[in-house]
Residue, then its C-alpha position, 0 to 999 in steps of 0.5 A: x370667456x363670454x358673458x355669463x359663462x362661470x370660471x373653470x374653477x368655480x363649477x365645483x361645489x365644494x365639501x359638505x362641511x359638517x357643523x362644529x357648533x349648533x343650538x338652540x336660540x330662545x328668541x321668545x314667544x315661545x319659540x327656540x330656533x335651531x342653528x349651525x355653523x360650520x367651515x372656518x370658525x374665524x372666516x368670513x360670516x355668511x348666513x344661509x336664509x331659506x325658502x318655503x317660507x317654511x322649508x326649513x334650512x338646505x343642509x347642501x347649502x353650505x356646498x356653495x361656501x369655501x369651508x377654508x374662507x366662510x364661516x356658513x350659518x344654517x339656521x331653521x326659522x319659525x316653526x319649521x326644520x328643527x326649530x321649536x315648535x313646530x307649526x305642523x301642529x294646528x295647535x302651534x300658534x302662528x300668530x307671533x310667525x311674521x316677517x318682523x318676527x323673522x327680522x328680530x330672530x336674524x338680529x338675536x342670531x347675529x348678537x348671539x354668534x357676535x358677528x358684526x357683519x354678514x354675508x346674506x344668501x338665499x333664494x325664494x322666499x329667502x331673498x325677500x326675508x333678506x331684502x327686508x332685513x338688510x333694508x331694516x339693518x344695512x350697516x349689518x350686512x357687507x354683501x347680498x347673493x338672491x338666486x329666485x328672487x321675490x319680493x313677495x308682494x300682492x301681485x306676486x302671489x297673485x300670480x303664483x296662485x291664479x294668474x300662471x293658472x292659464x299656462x296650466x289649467x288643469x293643475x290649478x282647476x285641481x288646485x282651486x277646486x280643493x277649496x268650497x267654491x263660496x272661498x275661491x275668490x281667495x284661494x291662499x287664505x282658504x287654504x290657510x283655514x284648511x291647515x288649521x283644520x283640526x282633522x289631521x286628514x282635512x290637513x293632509x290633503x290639502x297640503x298634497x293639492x297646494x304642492x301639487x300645483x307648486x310642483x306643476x308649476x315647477x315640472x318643466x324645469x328637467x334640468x332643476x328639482x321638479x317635484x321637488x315641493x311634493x318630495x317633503x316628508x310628512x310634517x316637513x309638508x304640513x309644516x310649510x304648507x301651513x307657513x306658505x299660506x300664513x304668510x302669502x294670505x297676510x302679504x308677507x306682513x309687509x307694506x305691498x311694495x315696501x322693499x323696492x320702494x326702500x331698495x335705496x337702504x341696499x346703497x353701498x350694499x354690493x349684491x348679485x341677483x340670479x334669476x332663471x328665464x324660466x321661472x315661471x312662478x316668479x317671472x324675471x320681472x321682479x329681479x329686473x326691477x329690484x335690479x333697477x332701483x338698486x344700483x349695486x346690484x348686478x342681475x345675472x339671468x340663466x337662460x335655461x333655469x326656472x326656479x329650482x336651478x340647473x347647472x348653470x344657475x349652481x356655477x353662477x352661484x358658486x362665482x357669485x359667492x366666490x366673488x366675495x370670498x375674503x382676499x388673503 
């Protein structure tokens, strides 16, 4: 087998099992987040956590997951999917939306499925949210699986919003001129101002013109999703469009830096970081790096994934995941 190739047995993705357990969890504020569990009620416990921010929680998900030797949670963060309320209303404040909040209702989620430790797995924006609970709460989780990974710092979204630009200039010139030229020093929290803008149609079509710059940067990956961010419905859209820019024009609410310069918290933490050549808008430099100054990590890159996968990024997951499957 050489290096990188999945098992034959680990390119499967396994039954979409159904939840047996959901609900809603009062975690303050105002807001109530929306939960699943589904496989082995007594197996090992995996948290699903998902991108965007603001995409809401992946069903398919649980695909990845022996349903026999998991026990999978899904649950919606903040303001999206089916957690309550929903930030596609302007008025739904997002003042209590940050990554310390998001932290704490992972902590209320545990307590309230008493769990002691779990498995964490997501991509994205996923993996930096994970990164920075597992950083805040190491003795909770006993192993880490990052597909995309992002530590979403200031160069990062920089990047993202502006500097992958030169690779596709007319997409980001569309993007770019959707805002008043007197804002475009800043383009994510212009935007951010658009999406609080009481006209539902000032809202609208400013999350058509970010998606189309994020599916842009996304439309060469013919063996993942492109297309996949304009693909949203409706209030799923201005949902995460409107958290997206919240959160990329407050740094993530982190210290720039301040997860791999605390990535030494993930000692004793066995992790797999798989990340495609071709992402673009997440270049391979940021998991090479998380990799670096986390010894217990191993980086796996796919040579023919961007950021919304391929086959082969799907089978290296489905391996890593297995890897850590209970034994017995």
């Amino acid at each position: 087998m050489s290096p990188g190739e999945s098992k034959p047995d680990a390119a499967q993705s396994f039954p979409e099992a159904d939840p047996y357990a959901s609900g809603l969890l009062d975690v303050g504020d105002g807001n109530r987040i929306y939960w699943e569990t589904s496989g082995n009620p007594h197996g090992k416990p995996a948290l699903v956590v998902h991108g965007g921010p603001g995409s809401g929680g992946t069903r398919g998900s649980r695909k990845n997951f022996d349903p026999t030797m998991f026990r999978i949670i899904l649950w919606d963060q903040r303001g999206c999917g089916e957690s309550l309320p929903n930030a596609a209303d302007p008025s739904v404040s997002l003042a209590e939306n940050t990554t310390a909040h998001l932290i704490a209702d992972m902590e209320r989620l545990r307590e309230h499925l008493g769990i002691e430790q779990w498995l964490l797995y997501g991509g994205s924006w996923g993996s930096t949210l994970i990164l920075a609970y597992a950083e805040q709460y190491p003795e909770r989780v006993s192993e880490i699986v990052l597909v995309g990974v992002t530590m979403t710092r200031q160069e990062e979204t920089d990047w993202l919003y502006r500097g992958v630009g030169r690779f596709l200039p007319g997409p980001w010139e569309a993007f770019r001129d959707g805002v008043l030229e007197a804002e475009r020093d800043n383009l994510v929290a212009a935007y951010s101002r658009l999406f609080d803008n009481p006209d539902p149609q000032v809202r609208l079509d400013a999350a058509r013109r970010w998606c189309a710059w994020e599916d842009a940067v996304i439309a060469h990956e013919t063996l993942g999703s492109p297309g996949a961010y304009s693909a949203k419905p409706g209030n799923a859209l201005l949902a995460m469009t409107r958290i997206c820019a919240h959160y990329f024009a407050n740094n993530a609410f982190l210290p720039d830096g301040k997860l791999l310069a605390d990535a030494h918290r993930l000692t004793g933490i066995p992790g797999v970081l798989i990340h495609g050549r071709l992402d673009l808008g997440s270049p391979l430099y940021t998991a090479w790096q998380l990799a670096t100054a986390w010894p217990d990590a191993r980086l796996q890159v796919i040579d023919d994934s961007g950021h919304t996968g391929s086959p082969r990024m799907r089978a290296a997951v489905l391996e890593a995941v297995a890897g850590f499957a209970p034994v017995g």
